[in-house]
C-alpha positions as CSV (number, residue, x, y, z in Angstrom):
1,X,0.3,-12.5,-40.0
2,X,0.3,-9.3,-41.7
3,X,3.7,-7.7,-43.8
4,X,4.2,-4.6,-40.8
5,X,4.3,-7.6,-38.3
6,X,6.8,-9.9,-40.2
7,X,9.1,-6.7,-41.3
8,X,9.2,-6.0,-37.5
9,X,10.2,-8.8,-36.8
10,X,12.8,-8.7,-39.1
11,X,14.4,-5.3,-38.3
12,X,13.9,-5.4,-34.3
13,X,15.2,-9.3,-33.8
14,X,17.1,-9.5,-37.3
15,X,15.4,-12.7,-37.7
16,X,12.3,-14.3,-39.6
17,X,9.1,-14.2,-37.9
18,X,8.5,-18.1,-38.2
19,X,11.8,-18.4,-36.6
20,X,10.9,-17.0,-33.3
21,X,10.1,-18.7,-30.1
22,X,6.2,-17.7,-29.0
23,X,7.3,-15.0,-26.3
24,X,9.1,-13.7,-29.0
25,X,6.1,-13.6,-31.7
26,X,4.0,-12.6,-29.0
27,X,6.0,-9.3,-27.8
28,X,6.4,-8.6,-31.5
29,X,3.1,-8.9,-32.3
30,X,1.9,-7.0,-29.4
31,X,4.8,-4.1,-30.8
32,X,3.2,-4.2,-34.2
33,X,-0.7,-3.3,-32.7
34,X,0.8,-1.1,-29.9
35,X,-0.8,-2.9,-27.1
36,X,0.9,-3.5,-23.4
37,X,3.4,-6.5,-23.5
38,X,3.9,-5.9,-19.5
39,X,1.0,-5.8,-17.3
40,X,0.3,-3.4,-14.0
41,X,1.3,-5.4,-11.1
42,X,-0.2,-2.5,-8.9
43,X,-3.5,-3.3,-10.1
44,X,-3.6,-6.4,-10.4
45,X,-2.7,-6.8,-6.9
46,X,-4.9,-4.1,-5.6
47,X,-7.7,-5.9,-7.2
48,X,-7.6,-8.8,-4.9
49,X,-7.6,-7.0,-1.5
50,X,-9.7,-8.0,1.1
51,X,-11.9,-5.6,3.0
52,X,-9.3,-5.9,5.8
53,X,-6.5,-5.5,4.0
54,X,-8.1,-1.8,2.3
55,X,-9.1,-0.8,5.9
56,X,-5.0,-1.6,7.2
57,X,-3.6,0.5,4.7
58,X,-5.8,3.2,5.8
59,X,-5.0,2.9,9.2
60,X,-1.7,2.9,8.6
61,X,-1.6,5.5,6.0
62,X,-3.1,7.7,9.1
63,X,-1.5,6.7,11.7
64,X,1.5,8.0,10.3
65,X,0.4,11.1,9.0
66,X,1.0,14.3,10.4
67,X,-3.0,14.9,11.1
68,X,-2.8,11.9,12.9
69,X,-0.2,13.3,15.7
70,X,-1.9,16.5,15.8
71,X,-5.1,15.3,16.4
72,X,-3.8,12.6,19.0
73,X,-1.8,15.7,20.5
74,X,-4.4,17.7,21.0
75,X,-6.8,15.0,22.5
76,X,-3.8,14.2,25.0
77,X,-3.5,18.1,25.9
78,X,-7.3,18.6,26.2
79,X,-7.5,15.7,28.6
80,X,-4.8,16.8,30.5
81,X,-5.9,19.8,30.7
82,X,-8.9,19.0,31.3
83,X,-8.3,16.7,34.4
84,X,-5.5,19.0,36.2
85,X,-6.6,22.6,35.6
86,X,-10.6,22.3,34.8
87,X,-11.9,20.3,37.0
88,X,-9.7,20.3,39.8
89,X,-10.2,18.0,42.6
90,X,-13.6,16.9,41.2
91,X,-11.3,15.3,38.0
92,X,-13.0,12.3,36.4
93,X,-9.0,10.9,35.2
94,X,-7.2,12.5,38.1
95,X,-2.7,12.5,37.7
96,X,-1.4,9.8,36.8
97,X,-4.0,9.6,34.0
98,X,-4.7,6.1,34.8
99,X,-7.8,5.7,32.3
100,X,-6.0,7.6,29.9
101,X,-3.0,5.1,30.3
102,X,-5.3,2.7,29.5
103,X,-6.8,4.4,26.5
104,X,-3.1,4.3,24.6
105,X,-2.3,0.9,25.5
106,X,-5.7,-0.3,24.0
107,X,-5.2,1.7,21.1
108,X,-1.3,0.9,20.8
109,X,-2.7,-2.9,20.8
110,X,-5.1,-2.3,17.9
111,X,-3.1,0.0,15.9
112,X,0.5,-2.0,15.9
113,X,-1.2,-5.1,14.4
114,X,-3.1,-3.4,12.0
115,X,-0.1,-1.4,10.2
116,X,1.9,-4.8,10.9
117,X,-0.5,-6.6,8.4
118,X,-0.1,-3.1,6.0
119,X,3.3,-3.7,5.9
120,X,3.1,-7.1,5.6
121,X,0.8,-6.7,2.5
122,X,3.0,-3.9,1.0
123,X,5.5,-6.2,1.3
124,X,3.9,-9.2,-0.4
125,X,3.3,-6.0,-3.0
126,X,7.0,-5.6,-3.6
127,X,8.1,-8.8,-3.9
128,X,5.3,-9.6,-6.7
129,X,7.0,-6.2,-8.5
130,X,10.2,-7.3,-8.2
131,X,9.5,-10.8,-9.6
132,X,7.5,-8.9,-12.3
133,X,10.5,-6.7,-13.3
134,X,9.3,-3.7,-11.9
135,X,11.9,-2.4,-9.6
């Protein structure tokens, strides 16, 4: 162990190097070459995501986005409009919008799920942070 390490040691802990436990040689020694003592908890999670998991969080992160509504309002205006004004009695979705009922609830059943296990995931996220010392 170099003299820089040892009087580190010795001004940050006010005690010998030898005399420390090995976290505390460790975290000293990693002071002394200015490396990371903690580590990126964000990474190293993110590292180990499935396909599935990458392809919730981007569901989610659109579904809950204002491009999101807008689009999906505009699609449920155009239809609308479509079917009542447009086409009249020859509608292909005439009111009640039956097929377009149909249309949310099959995408309300995919979508819930899918930013479930998000949420569920940036949950697991937090809790490995937490344990880590992050928050």
């Amino acid at each position: 162990m170099n003299q820089k390490t040892r009087d580190l040691a010795q001004q940050l802990l006010r005690s010998a190097f030898d005399d420390l436990s090995d976290h505390e040689r460790d975290v000293v020694t990693r002071i002394a070459g200015r490396t990371h003592v903690s580590r990126n908890t964000n990474l190293l999670f993110d590292d180990r995501l499935t396909f599935g998991e990458r392809l919730a969080d981007r569901v989610a992160a659109f579904g809950g986005s204002w491009p999101f509504i807008i689009v999906f309002g505009t699609v449920l205006i155009t239809w609308v409009g479509v079917n009542s004004l447009l086409l009249g009695q020859r509608a292909f979705d005439p009111y009640p919008y039956i097929l377009l009922n149909l249309f949310l609830s099959m995408l309300a059943a995919i979508q819930a799920p899918v930013i479930m296990m998000s949420q569920n995931r940036q949950s697991a996220k937090d809790r490995l942070a937490a344990a880590a010392g992050w928050i």
